[in-house]
C-alpha positions in Angstrom: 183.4 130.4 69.7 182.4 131.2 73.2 182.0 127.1 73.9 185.8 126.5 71.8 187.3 129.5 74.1 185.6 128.0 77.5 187.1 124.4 76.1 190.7 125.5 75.6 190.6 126.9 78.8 189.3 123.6 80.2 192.3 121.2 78.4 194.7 123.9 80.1 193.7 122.8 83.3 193.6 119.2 82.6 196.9 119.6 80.6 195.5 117.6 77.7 194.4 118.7 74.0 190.9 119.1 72.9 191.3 116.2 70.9 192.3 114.3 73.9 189.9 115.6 76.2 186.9 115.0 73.6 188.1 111.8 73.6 188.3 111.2 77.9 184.6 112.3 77.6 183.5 110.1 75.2 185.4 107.3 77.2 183.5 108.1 80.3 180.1 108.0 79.2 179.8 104.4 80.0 181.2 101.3 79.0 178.5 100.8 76.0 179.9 103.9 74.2 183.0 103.7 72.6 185.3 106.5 70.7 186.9 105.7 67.2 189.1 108.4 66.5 190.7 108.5 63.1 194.2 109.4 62.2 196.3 110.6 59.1 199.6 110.4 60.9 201.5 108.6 63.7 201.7 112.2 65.3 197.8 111.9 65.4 197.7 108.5 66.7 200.4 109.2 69.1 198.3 112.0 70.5 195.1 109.8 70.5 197.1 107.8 72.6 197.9 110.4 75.1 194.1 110.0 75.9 195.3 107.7 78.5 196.5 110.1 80.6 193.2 112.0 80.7 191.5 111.5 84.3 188.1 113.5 84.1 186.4 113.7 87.8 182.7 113.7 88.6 183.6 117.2 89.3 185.0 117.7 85.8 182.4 116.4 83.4 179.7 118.4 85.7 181.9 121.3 84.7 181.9 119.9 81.3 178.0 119.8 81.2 178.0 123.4 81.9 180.2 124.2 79.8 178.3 122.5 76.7 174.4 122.7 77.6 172.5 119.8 75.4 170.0 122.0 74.6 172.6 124.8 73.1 174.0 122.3 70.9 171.7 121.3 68.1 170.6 121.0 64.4 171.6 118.8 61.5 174.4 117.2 61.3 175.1 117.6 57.7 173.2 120.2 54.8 170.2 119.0 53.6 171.8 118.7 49.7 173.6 115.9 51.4 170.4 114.0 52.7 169.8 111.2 50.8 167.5 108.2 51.0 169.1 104.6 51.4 
């Protein structure tokens, strides 16, 4: 909660929702990444969209990096009753 808390505070300053600002930092991790957000509604997309208007500085994804250390982030991705073998 400590890392959701620090990020709502963040998207405050950059006037953007987390949604948005997940997205801006996906966006600027180089041009061989790319984000795919999905959507259920045009209130969604239209907020996706808004992602445009995200400008994240140097100075901000350094803040960012602090904010959400690699090595405090970690584990599975889903439980292991949903591993299966392809």
């Amino acid at each position: 909660m400590k890392i959701s808390d620090a990020i709502v505070e963040f998207t405050k300053k950059k006037n953007c929702t987390p949604a948005q600002l997940a997205i801006a930092w996906i966006l600027s991790q180089g041009d061989y990444i790319i984000p795919i957000p999905g959507t259920r509604s045009i209130e969604r997309l239209q907020e996706n969209m808004g992602t445009l208007n995200v400008n994240l500085t140097q100075a901000d994804l350094v803040e960012l990096n602090k904010l959400i250390p690699i090595d405090i982030v970690a584990g599975e991705q889903f439980p292991e009753r949903y591993n299966f073998e392809v």
